[in-house]
C-alpha positions as CSV (number, residue, x, y, z in Angstrom):
1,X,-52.2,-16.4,36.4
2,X,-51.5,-16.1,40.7
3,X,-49.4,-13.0,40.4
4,X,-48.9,-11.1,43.3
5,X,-46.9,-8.0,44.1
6,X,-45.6,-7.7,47.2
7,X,-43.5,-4.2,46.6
8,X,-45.0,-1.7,43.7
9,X,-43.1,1.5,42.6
10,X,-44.8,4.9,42.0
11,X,-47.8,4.7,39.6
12,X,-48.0,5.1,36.2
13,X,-49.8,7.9,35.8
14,X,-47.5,10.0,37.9
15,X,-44.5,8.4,36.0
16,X,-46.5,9.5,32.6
17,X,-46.8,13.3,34.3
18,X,-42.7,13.2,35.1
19,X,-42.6,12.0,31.1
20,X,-44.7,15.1,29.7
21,X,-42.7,17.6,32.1
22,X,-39.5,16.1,30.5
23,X,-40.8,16.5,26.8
24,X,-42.0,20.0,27.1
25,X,-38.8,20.8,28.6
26,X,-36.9,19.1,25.8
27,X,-38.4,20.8,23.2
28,X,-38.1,24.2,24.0
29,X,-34.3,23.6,24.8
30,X,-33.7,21.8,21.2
31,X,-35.7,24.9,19.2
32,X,-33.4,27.2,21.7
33,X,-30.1,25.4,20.6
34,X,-31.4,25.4,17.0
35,X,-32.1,29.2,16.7
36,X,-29.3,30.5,19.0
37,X,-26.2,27.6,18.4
38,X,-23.1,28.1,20.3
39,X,-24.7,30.9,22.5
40,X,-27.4,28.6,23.5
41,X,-25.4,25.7,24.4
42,X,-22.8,27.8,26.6
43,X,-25.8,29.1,28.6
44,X,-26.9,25.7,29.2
45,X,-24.3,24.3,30.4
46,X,-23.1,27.2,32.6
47,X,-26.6,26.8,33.9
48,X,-27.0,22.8,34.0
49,X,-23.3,22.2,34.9
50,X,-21.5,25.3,35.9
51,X,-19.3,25.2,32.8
52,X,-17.8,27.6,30.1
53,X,-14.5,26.9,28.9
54,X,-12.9,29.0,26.4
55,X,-13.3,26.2,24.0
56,X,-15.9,22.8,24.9
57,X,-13.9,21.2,22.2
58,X,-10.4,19.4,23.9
59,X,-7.6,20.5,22.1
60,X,-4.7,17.2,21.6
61,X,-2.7,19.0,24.4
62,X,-5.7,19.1,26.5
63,X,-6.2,15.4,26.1
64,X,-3.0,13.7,26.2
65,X,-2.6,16.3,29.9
66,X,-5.6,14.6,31.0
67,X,-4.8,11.4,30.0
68,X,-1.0,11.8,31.8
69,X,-2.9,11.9,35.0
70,X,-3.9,8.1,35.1
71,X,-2.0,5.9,36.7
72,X,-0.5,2.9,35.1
73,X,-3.0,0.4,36.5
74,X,-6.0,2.6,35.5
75,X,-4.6,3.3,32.3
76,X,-4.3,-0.7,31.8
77,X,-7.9,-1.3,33.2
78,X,-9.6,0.9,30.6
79,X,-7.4,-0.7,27.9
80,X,-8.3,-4.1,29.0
81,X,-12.0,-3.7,29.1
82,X,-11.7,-1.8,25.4
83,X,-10.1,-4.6,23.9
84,X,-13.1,-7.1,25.6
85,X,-15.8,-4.8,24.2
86,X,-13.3,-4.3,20.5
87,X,-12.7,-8.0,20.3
88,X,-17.0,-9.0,20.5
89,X,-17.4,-6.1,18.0
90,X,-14.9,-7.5,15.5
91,X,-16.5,-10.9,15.7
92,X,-19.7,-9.4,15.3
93,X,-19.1,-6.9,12.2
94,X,-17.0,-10.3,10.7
95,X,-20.8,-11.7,10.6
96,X,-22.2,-9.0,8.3
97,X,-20.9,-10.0,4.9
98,X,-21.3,-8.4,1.9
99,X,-23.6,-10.8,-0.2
100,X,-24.0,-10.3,-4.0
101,X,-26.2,-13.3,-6.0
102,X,-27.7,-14.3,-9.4
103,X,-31.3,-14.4,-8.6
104,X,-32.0,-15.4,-12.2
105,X,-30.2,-15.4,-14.9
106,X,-28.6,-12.4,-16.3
107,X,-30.1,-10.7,-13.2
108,X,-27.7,-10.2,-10.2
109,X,-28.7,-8.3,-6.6
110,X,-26.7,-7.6,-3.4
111,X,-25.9,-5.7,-0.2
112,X,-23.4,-3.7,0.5
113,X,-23.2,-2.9,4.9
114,X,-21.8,1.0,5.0
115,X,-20.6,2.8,7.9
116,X,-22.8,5.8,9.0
117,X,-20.6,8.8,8.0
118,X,-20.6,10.9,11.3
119,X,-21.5,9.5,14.8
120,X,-22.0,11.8,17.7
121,X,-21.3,9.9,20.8
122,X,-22.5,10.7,24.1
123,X,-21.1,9.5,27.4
124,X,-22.9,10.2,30.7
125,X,-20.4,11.6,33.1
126,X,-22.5,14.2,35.5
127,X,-23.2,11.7,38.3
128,X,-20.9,9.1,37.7
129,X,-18.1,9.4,34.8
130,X,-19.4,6.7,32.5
131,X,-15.9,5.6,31.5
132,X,-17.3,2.3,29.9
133,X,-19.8,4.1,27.8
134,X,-17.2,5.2,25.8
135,X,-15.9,2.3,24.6
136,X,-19.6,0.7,24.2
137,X,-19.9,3.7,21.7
138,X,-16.8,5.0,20.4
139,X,-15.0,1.9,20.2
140,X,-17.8,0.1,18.5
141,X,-17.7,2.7,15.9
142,X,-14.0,3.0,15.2
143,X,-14.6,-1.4,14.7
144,X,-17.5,-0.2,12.0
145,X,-15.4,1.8,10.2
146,X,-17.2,5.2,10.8
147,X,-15.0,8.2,9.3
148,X,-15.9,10.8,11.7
149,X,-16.7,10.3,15.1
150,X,-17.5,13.0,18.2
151,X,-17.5,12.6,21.6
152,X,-19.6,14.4,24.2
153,X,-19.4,14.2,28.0
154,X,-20.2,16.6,30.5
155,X,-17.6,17.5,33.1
156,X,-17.2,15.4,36.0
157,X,-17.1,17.8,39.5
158,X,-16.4,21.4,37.8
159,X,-13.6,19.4,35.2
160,X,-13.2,17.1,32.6
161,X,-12.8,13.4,34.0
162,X,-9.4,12.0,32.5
163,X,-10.5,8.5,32.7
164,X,-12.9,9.4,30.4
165,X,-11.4,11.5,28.1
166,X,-8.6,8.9,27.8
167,X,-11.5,6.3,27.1
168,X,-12.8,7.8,24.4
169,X,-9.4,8.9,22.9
170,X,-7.9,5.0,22.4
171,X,-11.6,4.6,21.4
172,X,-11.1,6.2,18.3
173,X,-12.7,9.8,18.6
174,X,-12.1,12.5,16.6
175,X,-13.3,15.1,18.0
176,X,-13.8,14.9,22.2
177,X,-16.0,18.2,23.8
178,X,-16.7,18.1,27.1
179,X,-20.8,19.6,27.6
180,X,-23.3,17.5,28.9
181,X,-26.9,16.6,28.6
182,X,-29.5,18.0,26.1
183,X,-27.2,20.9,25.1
184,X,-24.7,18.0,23.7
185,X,-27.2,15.8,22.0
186,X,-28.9,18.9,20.8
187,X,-25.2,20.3,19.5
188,X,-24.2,16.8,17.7
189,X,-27.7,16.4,16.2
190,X,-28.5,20.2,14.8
191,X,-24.8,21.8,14.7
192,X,-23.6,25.2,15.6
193,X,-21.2,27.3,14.1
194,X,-18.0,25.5,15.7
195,X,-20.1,21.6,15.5
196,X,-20.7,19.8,12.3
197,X,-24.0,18.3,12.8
198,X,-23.6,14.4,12.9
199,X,-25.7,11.5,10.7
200,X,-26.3,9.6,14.1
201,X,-27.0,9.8,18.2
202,X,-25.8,7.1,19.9
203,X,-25.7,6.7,23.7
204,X,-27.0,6.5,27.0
205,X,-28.5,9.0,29.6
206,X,-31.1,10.0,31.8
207,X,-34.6,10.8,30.7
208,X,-33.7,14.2,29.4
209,X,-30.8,13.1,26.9
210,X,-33.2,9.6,26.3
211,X,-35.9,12.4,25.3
212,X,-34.0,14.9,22.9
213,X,-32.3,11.6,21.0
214,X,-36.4,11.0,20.6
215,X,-37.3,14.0,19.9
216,X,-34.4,14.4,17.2
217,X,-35.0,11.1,15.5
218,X,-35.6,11.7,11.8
219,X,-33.6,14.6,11.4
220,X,-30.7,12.5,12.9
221,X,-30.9,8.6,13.5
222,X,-30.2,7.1,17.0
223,X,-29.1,3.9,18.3
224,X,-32.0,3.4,20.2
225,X,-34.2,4.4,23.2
226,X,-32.0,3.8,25.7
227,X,-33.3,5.9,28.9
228,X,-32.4,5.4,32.9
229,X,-31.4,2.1,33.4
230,X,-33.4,-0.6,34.5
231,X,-33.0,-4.1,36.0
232,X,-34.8,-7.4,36.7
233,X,-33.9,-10.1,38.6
234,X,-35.6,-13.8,38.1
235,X,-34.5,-16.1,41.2
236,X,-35.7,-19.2,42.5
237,X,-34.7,-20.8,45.7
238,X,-31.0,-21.8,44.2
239,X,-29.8,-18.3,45.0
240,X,-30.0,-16.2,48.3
241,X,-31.3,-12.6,49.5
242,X,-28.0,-11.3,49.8
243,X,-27.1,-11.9,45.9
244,X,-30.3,-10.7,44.9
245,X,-30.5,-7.5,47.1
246,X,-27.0,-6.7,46.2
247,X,-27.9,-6.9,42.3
248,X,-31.1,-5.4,42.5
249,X,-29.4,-2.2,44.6
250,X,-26.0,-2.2,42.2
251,X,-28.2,-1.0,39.4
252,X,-30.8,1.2,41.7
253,X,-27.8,3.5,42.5
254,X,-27.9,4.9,38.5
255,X,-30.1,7.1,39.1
256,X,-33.2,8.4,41.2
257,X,-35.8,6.8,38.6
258,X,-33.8,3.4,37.7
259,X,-37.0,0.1,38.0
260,X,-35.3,-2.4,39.9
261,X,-38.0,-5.9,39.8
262,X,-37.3,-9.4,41.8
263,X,-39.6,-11.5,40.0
264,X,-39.5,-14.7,41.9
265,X,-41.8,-17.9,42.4
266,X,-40.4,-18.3,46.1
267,X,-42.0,-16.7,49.1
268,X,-39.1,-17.1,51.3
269,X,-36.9,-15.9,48.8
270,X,-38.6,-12.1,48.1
271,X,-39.0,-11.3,52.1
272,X,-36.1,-11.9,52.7
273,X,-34.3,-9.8,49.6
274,X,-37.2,-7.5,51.4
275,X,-35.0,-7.2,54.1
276,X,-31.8,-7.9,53.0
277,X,-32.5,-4.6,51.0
278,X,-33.0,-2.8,53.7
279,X,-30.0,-4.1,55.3
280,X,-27.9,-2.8,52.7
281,X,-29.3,0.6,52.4
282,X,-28.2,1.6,55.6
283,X,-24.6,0.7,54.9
284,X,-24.5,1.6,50.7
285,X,-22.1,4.8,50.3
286,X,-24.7,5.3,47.4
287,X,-28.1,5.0,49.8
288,X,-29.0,8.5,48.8
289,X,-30.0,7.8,45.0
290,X,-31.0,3.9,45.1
291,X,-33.2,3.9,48.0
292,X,-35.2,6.6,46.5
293,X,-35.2,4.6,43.0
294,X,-36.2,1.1,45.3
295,X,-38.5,3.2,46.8
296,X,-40.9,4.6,43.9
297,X,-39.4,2.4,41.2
298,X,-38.5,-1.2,42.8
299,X,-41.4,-3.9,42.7
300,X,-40.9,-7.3,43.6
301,X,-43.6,-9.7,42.0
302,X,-44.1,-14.0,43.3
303,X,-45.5,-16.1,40.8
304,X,-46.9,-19.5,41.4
305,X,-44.9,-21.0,38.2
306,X,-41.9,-20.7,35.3
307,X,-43.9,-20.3,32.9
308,X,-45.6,-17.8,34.8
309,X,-41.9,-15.6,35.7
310,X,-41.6,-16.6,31.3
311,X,-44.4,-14.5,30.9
312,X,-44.2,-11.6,33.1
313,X,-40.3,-11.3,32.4
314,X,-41.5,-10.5,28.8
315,X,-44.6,-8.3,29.4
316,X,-42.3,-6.2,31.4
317,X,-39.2,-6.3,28.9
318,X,-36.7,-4.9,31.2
319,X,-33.4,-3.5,29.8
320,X,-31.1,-5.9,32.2
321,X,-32.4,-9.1,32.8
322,X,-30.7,-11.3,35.3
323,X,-31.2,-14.8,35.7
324,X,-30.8,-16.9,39.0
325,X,-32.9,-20.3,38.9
326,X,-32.4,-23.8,38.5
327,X,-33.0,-23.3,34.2
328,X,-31.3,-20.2,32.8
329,X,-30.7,-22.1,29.6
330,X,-34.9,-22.4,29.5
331,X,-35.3,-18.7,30.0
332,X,-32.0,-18.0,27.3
333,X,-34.0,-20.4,24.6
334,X,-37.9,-18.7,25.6
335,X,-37.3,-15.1,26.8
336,X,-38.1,-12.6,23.5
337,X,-38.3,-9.2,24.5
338,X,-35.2,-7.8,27.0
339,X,-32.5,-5.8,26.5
340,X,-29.7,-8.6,27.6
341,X,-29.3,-11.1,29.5
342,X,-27.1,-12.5,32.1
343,X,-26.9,-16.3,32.9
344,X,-26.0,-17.5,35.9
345,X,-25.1,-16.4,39.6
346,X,-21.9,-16.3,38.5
347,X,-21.9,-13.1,36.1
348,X,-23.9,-10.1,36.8
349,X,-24.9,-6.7,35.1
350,X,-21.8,-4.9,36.1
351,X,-19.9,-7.2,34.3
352,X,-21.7,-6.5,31.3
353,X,-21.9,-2.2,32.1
354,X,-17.3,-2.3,32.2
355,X,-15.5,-5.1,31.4
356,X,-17.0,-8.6,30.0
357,X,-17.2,-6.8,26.3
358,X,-21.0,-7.1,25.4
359,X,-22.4,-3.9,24.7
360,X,-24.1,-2.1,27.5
361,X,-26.2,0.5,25.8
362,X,-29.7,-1.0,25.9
363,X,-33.4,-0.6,25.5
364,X,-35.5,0.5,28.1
365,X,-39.1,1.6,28.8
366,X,-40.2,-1.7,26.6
367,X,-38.5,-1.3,23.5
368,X,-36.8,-4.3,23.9
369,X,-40.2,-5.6,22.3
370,X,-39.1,-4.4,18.9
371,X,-35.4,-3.7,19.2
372,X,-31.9,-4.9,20.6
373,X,-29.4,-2.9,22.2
374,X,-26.2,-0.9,20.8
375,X,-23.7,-3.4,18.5
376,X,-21.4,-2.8,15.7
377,X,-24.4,-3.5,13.1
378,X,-26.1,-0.1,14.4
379,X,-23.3,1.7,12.9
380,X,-23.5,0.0,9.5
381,X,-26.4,0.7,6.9
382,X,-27.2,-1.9,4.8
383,X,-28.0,-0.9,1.2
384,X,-29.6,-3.2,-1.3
385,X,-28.3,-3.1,-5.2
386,X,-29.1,-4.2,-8.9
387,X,-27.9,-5.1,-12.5
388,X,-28.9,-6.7,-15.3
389,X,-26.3,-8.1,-17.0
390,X,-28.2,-9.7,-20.3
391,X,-30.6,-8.5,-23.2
392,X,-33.1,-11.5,-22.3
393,X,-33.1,-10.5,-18.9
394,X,-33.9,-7.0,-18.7
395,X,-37.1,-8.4,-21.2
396,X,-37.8,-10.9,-19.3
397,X,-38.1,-9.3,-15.9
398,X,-39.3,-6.0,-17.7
399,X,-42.4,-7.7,-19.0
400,X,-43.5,-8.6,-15.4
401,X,-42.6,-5.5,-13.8
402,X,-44.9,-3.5,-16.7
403,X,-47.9,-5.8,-16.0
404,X,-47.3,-5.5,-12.3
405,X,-47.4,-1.4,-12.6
406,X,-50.6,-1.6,-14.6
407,X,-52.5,-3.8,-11.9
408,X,-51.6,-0.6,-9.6
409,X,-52.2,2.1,-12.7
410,X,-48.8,3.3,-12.4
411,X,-48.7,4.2,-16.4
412,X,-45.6,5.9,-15.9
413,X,-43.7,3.0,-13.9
414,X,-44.9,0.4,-16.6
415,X,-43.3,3.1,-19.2
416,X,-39.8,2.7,-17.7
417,X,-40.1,-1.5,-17.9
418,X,-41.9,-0.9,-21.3
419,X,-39.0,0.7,-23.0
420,X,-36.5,-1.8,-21.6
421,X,-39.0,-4.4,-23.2
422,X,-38.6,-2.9,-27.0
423,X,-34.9,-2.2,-27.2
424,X,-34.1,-5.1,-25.4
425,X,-36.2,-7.7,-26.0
426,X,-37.4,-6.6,-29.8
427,X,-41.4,-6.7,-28.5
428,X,-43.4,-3.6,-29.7
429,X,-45.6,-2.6,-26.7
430,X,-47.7,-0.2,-27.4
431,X,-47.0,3.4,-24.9
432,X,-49.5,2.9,-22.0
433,X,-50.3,-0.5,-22.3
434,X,-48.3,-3.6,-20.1
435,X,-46.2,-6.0,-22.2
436,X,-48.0,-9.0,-23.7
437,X,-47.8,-12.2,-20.9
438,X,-45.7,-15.0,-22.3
439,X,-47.4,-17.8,-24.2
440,X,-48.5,-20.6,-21.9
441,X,-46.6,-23.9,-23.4
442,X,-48.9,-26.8,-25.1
């Protein structure tokens, strides 16, 4: 395989040593929250954010006075992407049906798909207010039916941000607190004395809220690993610097740790994103966060082949993939591991992040290997059920299943089939033995 990279990012090992920092520094936080509740997470966020309201939790006055302060067209905006991202939702949860089936007869199994209880949601806000986070999470659970859902953000400039607030209000919240990073994850997740812990995390953030949902999985779920963002770009020589430079940097500007890849099989092509990226940093209001993310984190790798861009998109399973060539539907039907994909020079990833109505909380660091991103199903637990509706039935199948526990010595299992065995089916097994196998036919 003729790979080459003609831009690498920083290391691996020194991004493995910024990974330990931020997992030592999780953990002492979450036992700190744990031991000390409330007290703990108004330290943190006078100390992370410069915050301490007499309340974190926005009372309905609070809200609709925050909410009074958009302006018609904003207000219209934020309703028109939530109904984009509500409407793909709905079509999705209308796909998870209820299924209930008579296996055999007498003998009838089924799902039932069951909202999570309690969903703590968190929307980023420090940087950037993450308006459209909220409707990726809290609208998408209010479409799953969820009883209870919380809202976290931290405050935007000293403040809450209204066009947030007001987001995750129409979402469907029920409960809106405005505290940010691990102190909000680790508030939802454990609980204080004013915060009901939550069933499930759902969310994005940067590497420190991306860590606690980690380090909190088991006690709580979470949607997924969904850390800084990341981005790839595949091009070929049917698309130009500028649209690549200008995607590449649109996502860069997340954060100060945000992979940004042009994978391309055209010299021409990657010098001169090359330079049209340089171009653009010296004129992007946001130059002061992407060019230190293209800096240690952007890469730009020429292959010799499709097949060859096929196989390194996949090895690299980046959260945003974009796709520029003369064959997006090739890459749409052999691409496996990503977080989601965009087709065509005509949409792009910040269609995806506010308005077009996919969900835009998705894997990163790889996990797109083994998981999708945030949808309605996330919310929904599917549980398995079983009756037995007949006398020759609950025999029948208890005969197998006492047989089956005695190949693995499970006396006592076989015992619960056994009994079924000799009320229901008349046959006299004797107590820690397997039923009799059926007669063979002449």
């Amino acid at each position: 395989m003729a790979v080459q990279y003609l831009k690498t990012g920083k290391p691996e090992t020194e991004r493995a040593e910024d990974d330990a920092k931020t997992r030592a520094s999780v953990e002492s936080i979450l036992a700190d929250i744990e031991a000390r509740g409330d007290a703990a997470v108004r330290e943190l966020s006078e100390k992370f954010d410069k915050y301490s309201p007499p309340s974190f939790r926005l009372s309905q006055g609070e809200i609709d006075a925050l909410i009074a302060q958009l302006s018609p067209q904003e207000m219209a905006d934020i309703q028109f992407a939530q109904e984009q991202v509500r409407n793909f939702a709905q079509a999705q949860r209308d796909s998870m049906l209820d299924i209930e089936v008579e296996t055999l007869p007498g003998v009838i199994l089924g799902h039932k798909n069951i909202p999570v209880q309690s969903v703590g949601c968190y929307v980023p806000g420090g940087k950037f207010p993450m308006v459209a986070s909220a409707h990726m999470s809290v609208a998408t659970a209010s479409v799953a039916g969820v009883p209870r859902i919380i809202a976290c953000t931290p405050p935007f400039n000293g403040k809450p941000n209204p066009a947030v607030i007001a987001a995750m209000h129409l979402g469907g919240a029920h409960e809106i607190y405005v505290m940010g990073g691990i102190q909000a994850v680790g508030a939802m997740a454990l609980g204080t004395e004013t915060i009901d812990p939550v069933h499930m995390i759902v969310g994005p953030g940067n590497a420190f809220v991306a860590e606690a949902k980690r380090q909190l999985f088991g006690r709580v779920g979470i949607d997924l690993f969904a850390g800084p963002t990341e981005t790839m770009v595949i091009a070929d020589e049917t698309v130009d610097a500028e649209l690549c430079a200008t995607d590449l940097l649109g996502q860069a500007e997340h954060g100060y740790n945000s992979p940004a890849v042009l994978l391309t099989n055209s010299r021409k092509l990657a010098e001169d994103t090359l330079a049209e990226i340089d171009r653009i940093l010296d004129i992007l209001p946001t130059a002061g966060t992407a060019r230190i993310s293209w800096e240690e984190y952007g890469e730009v790798i020429l292959c010799d082949t499709y097949d060859e861009m096929l196989a390194v998109a996949d090895d690299i399973a980046s959260e945003h993939v974009q796709v520029m060539t003369d064959r997006d539907d090739w890459f749409l039907e052999n691409m496996t591991c990503y977080g989601a994909l965009f087709l065509g020079a005509r949409t792009n990833v910040a269609n995806g992040d506010k308005v077009i109505g996919t969900n835009h909380t998705l894997p990163t660091k790889k996990a797109g290997r083994y998981t999708g991103g945030l949808w309605v199903g996330k919310f929904l637990k599917t549980h398995s059920y079983q009756k037995v509706t007949t006398d020759e039935a609950a025999a029948m199948i208890g005969a197998y299943g006492s047989r089956l526990c005695m190949l693995e010595g499970f006396v006592g299992h076989a015992e619960q089939c056994n009994i079924r065995v000799r009320r229901y089916g008349g046959v006299n097994v004797p107590y820690g033995e397997g039923a009799p196998a059926p007669v063979a036919a002449e």
